[in-house]
C-alpha positions as CSV (number, residue, x, y, z in Angstrom):
1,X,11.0,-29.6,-0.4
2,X,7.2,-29.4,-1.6
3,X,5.6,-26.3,-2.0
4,X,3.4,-26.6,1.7
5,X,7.1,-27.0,3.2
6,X,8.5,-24.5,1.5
7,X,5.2,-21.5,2.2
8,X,5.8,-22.8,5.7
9,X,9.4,-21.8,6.0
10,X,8.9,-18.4,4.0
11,X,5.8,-17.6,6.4
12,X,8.4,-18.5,9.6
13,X,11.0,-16.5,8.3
14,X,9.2,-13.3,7.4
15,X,7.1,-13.5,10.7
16,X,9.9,-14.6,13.5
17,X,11.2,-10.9,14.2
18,X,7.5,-9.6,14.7
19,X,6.6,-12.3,16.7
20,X,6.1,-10.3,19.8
21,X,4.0,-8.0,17.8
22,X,0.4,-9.5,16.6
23,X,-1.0,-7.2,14.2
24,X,-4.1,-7.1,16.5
25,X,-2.7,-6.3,19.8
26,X,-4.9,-3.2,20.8
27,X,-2.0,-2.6,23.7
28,X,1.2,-1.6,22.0
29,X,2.7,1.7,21.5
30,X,2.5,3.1,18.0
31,X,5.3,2.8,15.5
32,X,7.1,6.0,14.8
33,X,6.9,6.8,11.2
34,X,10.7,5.7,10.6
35,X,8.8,2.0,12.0
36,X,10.4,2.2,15.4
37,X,9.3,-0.5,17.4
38,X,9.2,-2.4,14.1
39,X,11.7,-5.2,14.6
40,X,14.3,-6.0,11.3
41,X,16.5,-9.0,10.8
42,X,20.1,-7.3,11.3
43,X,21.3,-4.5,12.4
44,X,20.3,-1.1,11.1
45,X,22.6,2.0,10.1
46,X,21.8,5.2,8.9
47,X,23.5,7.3,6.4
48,X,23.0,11.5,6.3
49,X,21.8,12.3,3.0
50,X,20.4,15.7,1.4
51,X,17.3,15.6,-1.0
52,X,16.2,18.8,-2.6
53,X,17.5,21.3,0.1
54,X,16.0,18.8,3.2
55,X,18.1,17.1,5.5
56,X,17.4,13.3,5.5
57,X,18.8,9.8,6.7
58,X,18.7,6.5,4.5
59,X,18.4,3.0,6.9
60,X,20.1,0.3,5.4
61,X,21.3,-3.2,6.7
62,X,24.9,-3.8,6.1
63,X,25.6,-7.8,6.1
64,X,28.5,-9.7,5.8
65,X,29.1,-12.8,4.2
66,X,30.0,-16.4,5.7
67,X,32.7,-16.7,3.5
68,X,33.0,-13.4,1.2
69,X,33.4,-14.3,-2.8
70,X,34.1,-10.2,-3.1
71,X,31.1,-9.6,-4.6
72,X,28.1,-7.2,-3.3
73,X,24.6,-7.5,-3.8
74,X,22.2,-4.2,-3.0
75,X,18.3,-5.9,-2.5
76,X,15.5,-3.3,-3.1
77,X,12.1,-3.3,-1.5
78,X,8.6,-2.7,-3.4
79,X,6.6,0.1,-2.2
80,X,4.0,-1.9,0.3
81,X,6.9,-3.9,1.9
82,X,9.3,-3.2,4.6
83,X,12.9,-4.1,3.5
84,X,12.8,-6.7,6.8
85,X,10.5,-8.9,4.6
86,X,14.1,-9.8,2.4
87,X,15.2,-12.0,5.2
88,X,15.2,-15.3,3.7
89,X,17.3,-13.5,0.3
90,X,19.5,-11.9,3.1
91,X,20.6,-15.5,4.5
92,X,20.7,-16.9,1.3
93,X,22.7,-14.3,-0.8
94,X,25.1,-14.0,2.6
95,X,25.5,-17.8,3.0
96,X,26.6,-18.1,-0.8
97,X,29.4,-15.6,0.0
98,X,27.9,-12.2,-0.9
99,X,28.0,-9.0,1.1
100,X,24.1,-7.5,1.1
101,X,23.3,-4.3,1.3
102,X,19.5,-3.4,2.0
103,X,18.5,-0.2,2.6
104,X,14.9,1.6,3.1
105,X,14.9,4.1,0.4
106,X,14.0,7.5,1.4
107,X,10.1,7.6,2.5
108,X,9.8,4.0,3.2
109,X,10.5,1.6,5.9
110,X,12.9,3.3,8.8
111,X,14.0,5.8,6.4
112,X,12.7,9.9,6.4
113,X,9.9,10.4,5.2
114,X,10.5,13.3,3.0
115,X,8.6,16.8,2.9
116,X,8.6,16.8,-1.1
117,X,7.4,14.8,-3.7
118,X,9.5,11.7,-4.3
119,X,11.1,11.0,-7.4
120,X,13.2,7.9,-9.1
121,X,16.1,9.8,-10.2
122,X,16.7,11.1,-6.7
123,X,16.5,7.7,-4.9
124,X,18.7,6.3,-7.7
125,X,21.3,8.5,-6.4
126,X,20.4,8.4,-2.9
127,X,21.3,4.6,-3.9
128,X,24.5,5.3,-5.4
129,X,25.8,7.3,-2.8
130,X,25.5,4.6,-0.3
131,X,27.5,2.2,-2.4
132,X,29.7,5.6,-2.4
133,X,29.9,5.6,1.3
134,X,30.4,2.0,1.7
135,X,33.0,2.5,-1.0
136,X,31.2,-0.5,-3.1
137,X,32.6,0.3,-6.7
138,X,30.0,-2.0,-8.3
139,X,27.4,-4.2,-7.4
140,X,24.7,-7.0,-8.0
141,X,21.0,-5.9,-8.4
142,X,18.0,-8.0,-7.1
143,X,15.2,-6.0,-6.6
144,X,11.2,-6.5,-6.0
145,X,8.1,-4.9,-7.3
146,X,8.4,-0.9,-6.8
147,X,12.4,-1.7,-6.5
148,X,12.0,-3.2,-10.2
149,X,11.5,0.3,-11.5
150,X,14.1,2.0,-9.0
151,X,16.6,-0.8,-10.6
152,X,15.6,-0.2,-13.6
153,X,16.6,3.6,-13.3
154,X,19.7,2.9,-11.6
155,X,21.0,0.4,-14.4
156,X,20.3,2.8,-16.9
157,X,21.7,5.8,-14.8
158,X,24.8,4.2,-13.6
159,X,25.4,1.0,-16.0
160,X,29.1,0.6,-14.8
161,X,27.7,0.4,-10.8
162,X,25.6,-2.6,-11.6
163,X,26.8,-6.3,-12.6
164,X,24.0,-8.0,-13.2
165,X,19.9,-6.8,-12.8
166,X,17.5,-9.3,-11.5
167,X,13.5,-7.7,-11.7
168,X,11.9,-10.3,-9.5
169,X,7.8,-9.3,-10.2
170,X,8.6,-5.9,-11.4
171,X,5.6,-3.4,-11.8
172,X,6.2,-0.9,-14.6
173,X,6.6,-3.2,-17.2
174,X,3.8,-1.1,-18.9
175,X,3.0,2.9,-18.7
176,X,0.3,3.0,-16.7
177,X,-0.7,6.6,-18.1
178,X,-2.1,4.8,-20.9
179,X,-5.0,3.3,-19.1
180,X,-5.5,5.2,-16.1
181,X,-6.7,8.8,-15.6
182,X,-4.6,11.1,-13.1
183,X,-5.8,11.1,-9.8
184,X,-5.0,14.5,-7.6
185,X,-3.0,13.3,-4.6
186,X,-5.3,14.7,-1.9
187,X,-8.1,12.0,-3.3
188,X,-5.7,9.2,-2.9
189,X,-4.8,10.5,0.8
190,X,-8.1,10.8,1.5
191,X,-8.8,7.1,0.0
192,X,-5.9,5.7,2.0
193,X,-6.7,7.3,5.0
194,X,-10.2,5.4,5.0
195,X,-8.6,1.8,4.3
196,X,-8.6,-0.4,7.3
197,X,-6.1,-3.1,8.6
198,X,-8.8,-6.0,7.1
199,X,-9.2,-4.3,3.9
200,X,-5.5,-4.2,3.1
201,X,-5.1,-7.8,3.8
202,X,-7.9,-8.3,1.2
203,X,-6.1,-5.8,-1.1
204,X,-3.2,-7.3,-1.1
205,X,-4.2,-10.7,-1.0
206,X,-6.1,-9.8,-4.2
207,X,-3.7,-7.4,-6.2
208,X,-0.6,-10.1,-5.6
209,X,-2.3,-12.9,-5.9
210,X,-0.4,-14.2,-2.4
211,X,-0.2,-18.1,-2.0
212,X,1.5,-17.6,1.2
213,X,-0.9,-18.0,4.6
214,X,-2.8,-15.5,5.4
215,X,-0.6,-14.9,8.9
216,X,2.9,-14.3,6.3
217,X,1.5,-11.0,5.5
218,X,0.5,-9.8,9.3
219,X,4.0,-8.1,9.5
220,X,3.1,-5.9,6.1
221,X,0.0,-5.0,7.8
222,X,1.1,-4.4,11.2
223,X,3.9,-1.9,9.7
224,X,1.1,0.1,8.3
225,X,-1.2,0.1,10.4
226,X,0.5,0.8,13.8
227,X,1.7,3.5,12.6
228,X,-1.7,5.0,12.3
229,X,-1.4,6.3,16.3
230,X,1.5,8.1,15.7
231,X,1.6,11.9,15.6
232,X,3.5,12.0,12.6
233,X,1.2,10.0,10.4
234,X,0.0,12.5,8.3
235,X,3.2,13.0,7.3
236,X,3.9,8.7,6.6
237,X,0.8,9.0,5.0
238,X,1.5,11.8,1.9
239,X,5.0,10.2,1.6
240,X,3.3,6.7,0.9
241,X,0.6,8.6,-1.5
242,X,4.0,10.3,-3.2
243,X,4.7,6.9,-3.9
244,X,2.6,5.7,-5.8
245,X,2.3,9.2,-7.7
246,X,5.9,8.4,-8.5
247,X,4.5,5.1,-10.3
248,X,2.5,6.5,-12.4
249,X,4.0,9.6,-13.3
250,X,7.7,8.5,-13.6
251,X,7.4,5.1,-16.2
252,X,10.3,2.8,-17.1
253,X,8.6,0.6,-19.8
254,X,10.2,2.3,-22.3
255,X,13.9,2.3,-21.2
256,X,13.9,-1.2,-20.0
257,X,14.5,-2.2,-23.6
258,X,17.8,0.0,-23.2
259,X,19.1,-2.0,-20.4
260,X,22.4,-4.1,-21.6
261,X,24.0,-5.2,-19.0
262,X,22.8,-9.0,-17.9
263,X,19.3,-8.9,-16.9
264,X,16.6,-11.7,-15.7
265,X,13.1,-11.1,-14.6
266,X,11.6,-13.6,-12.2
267,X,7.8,-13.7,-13.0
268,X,5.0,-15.2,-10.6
269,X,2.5,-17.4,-13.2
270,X,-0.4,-15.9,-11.4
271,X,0.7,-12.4,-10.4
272,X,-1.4,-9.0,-12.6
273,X,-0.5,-6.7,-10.1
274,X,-1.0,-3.6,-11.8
275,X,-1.1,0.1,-10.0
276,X,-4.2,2.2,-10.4
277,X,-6.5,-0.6,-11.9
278,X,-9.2,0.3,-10.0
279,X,-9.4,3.7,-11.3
280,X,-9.2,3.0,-14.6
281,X,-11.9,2.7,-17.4
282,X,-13.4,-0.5,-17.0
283,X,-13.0,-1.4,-20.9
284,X,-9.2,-1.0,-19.8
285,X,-8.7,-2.7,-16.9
286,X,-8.7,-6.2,-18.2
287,X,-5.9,-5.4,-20.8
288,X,-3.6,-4.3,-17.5
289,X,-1.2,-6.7,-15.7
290,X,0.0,-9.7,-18.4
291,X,2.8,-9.4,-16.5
292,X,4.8,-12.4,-17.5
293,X,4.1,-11.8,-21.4
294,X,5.3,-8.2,-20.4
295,X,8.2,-9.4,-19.2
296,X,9.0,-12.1,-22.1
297,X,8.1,-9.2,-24.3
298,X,10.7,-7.1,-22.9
299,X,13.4,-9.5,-23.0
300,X,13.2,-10.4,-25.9
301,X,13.9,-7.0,-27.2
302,X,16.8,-6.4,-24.8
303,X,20.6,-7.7,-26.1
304,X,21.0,-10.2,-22.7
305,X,18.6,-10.5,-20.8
306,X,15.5,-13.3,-20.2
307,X,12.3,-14.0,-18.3
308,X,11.6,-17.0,-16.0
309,X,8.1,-17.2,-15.3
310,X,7.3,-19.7,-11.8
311,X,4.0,-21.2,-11.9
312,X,1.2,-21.4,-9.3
313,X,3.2,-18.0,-8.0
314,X,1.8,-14.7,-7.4
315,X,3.7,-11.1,-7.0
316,X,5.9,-12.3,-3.9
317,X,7.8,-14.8,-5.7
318,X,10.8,-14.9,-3.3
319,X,8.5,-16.3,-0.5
320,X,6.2,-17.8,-2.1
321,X,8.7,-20.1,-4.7
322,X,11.8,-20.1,-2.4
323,X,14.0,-23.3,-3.5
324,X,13.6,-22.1,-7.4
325,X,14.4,-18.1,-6.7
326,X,17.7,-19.4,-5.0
327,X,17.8,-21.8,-8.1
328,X,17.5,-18.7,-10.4
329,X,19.1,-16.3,-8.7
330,X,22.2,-18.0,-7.5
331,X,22.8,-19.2,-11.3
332,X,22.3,-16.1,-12.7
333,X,25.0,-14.5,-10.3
334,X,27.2,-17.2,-10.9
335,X,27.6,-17.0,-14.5
């Protein structure tokens, strides 16, 4: 299948349960800040969980396999994506015979959006004890972007919960306290609060170097910005801002060398997505985001793991490079 074909079919799949909402209809009802009204591509439960004193629930997607193998993978989101946007890995992963788990972690997707600051550590456990409540002993990792760095934390938290790790466009492969000053949260609030809907699509056709049509990444926009009516967005809006505070105070780059178990990062050719660019010293800025060297870097150092880099692919390498991904992934669970 050529690479038109193949965008084509990632764009279907990521846009067929929005469908029925166009990112510019000026007549729908506002998302809720857990995105109701925000269709996802199975069914979605939600598990009672406590952070720091505040009671909270944890969506997830529970799917079963066509023909189970025994074997579990748990898929985790990046920070500007729904978890509905794993569709395409959902069928896959489920029609080679795994059981796939994909839950919003706390303060993203259809998840609580927490009072407090968010932190790694606690949605590492949050993670955890949803494989504890699903009583899921151990399980595959594939996670994306922001999910690199919660995968990250949970392999080196919990190394007998996790078979194998696969980083697909991970940030953090570099501490981004080294090039970028701290920025109080109430600026970035303030910042976000002014972006509009046609400014995002720019920002993230730019950051993540997209090579899918511009239409494929309506549904990221849409979840955003129809949320913006709700009565409750001030309080999307600092959990999103926590988020990326959680970035950059809360590196990995320096325990991903730690990681044994079996680890492969899945690299876009064309993606230097790096957080907080923009605010950094403009000396700076161009040393940010080799992400592929980063990653070959990195594996190299590490006792078994290694890098496949996808040309003429940017940061959403799951859509963009579909037939290789499965290739890649699907090997490197098999072996």
């Amino acid at each position: 299948m050529n690479r038109i074909l193949t965008a084509a079919l990632a764009a279907a799949l990521l846009a067929a349960p929005l469908a029925s909402h166009a990112a510019d209809s000026p007549q729908r009802e506002p998302y809720g800040i857990a995105l109701e009204g925000f269709a996802y591509p199975n069914p979605v439960q939600l598990l009672p969980i406590v952070n720091d004193g505040e009671q909270l629930g944890m969506a997830y997607m529970d799917v079963a396999p066509v023909q189970p193998n025994g074997r579990t993978v748990v898929l985790l989101h990046g920070r500007n994506f729904p978890s509905s946007y794993w569709a395409p890995v959902i069928k896959m992963l489920s029609e080679a015979g795994y059981r796939v788990v994909v839950p919003d972690q706390v303060g993203f997707g259809k998840s609580s959006k927490p009072a407090g600051e968010l932190h790694f550590d606690t949605l590492a456990r949050n993670t955890i004890a949803l494989l504890d409540h699903l009583k899921i002993d151990k399980a595959e990792i594939v996670a994306h972007s922001l999910g690199g760095m919660l995968g990250v934390r949970i392999a080196r938290a919990y190394p007998d919960r996790v078979g194998h790790l696969v980083l697909t466009a991970p940030i953090g492969l570099e501490d981004y306290r080294l090039y970028v000053p701290p920025t109080p949260t109430e600026k970035i609030i303030e910042t976000e609060d002014k972006l509009t809907a046609d400014g995002y699509r720019k920002q993230l056709q730019t950051n993540y170097a997209i090579k899918l049509p511009s239409e494929a990444i309506t549904p990221f926009i849409d979840a955003r910005f129809n949320i913006k009516g709700s009565p409750d967005y001030p309080r999307w809006l600092r959990a999103f801002v926590s988020s990326g505070q959680m970035i950059y105070r809360e590196p990995v780059a320096h325990e991903i060398p730690l990681i044994t178990g079996p680890t492969l990062f899945i690299m876009g050719a064309d993606d230097h997505n790096a957080p907080g660019r923009p605010n950094a010293p403009e000396a700076l800025r161009a040393k940010m985001g080799e992400n592929a060297e980063l990653a070959k870097a990195l594996a190299a150092k590490m006792p078994n793991a290694r890098a496949e880099v996808i040309p003429d692919t940017g940061h959403l390498v799951f859509l963009e490079a579909p037939d290789k991904y499965r290739e890649l992934v699907l090997g490197f669970l098999g072996r």
